[in-house]
Every structure is written in structure tokens, then in C-alpha cells.
N, C-alpha and C positions, 0 to 999 in steps of 0.2 A: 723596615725598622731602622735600616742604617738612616738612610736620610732623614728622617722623623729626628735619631739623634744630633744627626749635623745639623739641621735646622733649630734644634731648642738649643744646642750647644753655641750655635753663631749668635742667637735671640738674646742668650744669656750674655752673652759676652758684651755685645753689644748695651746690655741693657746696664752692665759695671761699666761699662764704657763710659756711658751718659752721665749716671749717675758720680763716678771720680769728677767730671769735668763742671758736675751742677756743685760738686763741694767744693774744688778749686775758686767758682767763680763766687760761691758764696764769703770762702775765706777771703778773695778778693776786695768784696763789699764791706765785711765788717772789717778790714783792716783800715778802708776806709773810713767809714763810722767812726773808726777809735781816733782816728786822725783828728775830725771835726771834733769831736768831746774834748779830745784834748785842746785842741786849738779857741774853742769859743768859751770852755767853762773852765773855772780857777778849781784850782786845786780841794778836792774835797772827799771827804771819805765816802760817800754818794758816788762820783764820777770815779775812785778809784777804782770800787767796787765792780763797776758797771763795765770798765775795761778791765778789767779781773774776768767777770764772767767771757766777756768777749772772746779773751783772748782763749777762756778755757775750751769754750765754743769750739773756736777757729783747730784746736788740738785737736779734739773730739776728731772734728772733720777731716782733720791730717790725717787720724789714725786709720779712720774709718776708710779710706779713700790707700792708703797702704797695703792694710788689713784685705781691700777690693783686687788692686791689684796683686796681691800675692796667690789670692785666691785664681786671678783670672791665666795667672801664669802657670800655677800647679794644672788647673784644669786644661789651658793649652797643652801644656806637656802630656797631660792624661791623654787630651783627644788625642794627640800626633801618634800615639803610641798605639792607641785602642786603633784608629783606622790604618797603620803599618800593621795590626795584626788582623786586622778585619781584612785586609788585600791577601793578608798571605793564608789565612785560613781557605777564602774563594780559593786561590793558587790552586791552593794542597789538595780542594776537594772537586777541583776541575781536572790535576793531574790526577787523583785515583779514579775519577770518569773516565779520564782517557786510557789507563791502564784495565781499569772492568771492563770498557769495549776493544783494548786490543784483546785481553783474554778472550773474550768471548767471539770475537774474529779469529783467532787462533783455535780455538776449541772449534768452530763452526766445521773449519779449513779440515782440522786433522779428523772431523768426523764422517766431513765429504770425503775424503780418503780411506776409512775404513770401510764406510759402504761400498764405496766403489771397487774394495782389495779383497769384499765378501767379507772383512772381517768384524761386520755388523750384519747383521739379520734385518731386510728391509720390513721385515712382518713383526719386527722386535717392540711396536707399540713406541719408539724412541720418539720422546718429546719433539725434536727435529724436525719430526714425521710430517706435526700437521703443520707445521712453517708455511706457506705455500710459497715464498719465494726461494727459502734452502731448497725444497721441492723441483721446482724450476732450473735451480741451477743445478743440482746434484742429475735432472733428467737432460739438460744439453750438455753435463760430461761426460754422462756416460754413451750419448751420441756420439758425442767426437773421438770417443773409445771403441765406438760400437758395440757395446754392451746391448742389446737390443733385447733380450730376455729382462735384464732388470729397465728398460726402458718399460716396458708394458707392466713389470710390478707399481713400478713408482705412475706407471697411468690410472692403474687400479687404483693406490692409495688414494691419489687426487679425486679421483671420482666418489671414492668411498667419502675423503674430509668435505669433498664441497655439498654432499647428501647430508653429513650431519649441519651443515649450517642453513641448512633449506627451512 
């Protein structure tokens, strides 16, 4: 969705962009206009008229083309704002990802450590259980501990989780 708005937000802009530059160039042309009417026809309430509208024209165009840019200014400032908070919401919701997976690395850690301290029940059903790679790793620590009684639980368990996925 971001880019979707970056893109209509540039399209737009672009699109005041043109637009300012098609009034400029028109106030250009009737300024000319008025030039020739005055220059080639006398004086008449007909031709004053006519540079009357002209010129009201040429306002119009000013205003409009102002009125454009003021718009295209607020909205730049809106965008700069909305994509500073569009970056830093990612931020905040990429740091509470990496905070959910230190917790949840921390928690894995100090559960491996309970089991291993006996102060978890291997038979305890512990979600952990069917991990197969906490599994894994909680069976080469307790190698390197020589736990070897819960070495052969936790082979049980394995044998028992890879039967229920059969």
C-alpha cells in the first residue's frame, strides 16, 4: 500500500505540476492577446470589455495555479510526515520482532535449563516437547552432561512425536 500511495502521491503532484505551468503559459498568451487588441483596435467599450474579461481570465488563472500550489505544498509536507511515520512505525514493529524472538530465545534457553536441572518433568506434555529441533538440542546437552537416562527419555519422546506425524 505504501508505494501505491507514493506513486498516486508523485502522479498528483506531477499532475499540479503541469497543470500550474499550462496556466502560467496561458496567462502568457492572453497577456499577449491584450497587447495586439490594444495595439491594432481604438479605443472602444467593445475592446475594453474584452481586455476586462481577459485580464479577469488571466486572475482566475493566478489564483487557481496559487490555490495549486499551496495544495501541492501542504500535501508534500503531509507526504514527508506520513512516510517519517510510515519508516518509524516498520522501526518499532521490527524492534518488538526482535524483542518477541529474544524473549522467546531466552525462554527456550532457561527451559533447556530446567529440564536439564530435572526441574521440568520430561513427560510433562511441555509444548517444547514436540519442537523437534529444542529436541535435538536439549538431547546433545544432556550428552555433554551425560545425562544418559534422560538421553533415552527424550529418544522416546522423538520416536513417540515422529509416530504422531506418520
Amino acid at each position: 500500500m505504501e508505494e501505491y500511495a507514493h506513486t498516486t502521491v508523485r502522479a498528483f503532484l506531477e499532475h499540479v505540476q503541469n497543470r500550474v505551468k499550462a496556466n502560467t503559459g496561458n496567462v502568457q498568451k492572453n497577456l499577449e492577446a491584450i497587447s495586439l487588441i490594444l495595439n491594432r483596435y481604438q479605443t472602444s467599450d467593445k475592446r475594453d470589455k474584452i481586455v476586462s474579461n481577459i485580464l479577469k481570465k488571466n486572475e482566475q488563472l493566478r489564483a487557481e495555479s496559487a490555490n495549486l500550489l499551496n495544495l501541492c505544498n501542504s500535501l508534500s509536507g503531509f507526504y514527508d510526515r506520513y512516510t517519517e511515520i510510515m519508516r518509524l512505525s516498520r522501526e518499532n514493529e521490527f524492534m518488538a520482532e526482535i524483542k518477541s524472538i529474544q524473549s522467546w530465545e531466552t525462554y527456550r534457553k532457561s527451559c533447556m535449563e530446567r529440564f536439564v536441572n530435572g526441574e521440568l518433568d520430561l513427560r510433562s506434555g511441555h509444548p517444547l516437547l514436540s519442537d523437534s529441533v529444542f529436541l535435538a538440542e536439549l538431547m546433545q546437552r544432556c550428552q555433554s552432561l551425560e545425562k544418559y537416562e534422560m538421553c533415552n527419555t527424550i529418544q522416546q519422546i522423538r520416536h513417540f512425536e515422529n509416530q504422531k506425524t506418520e
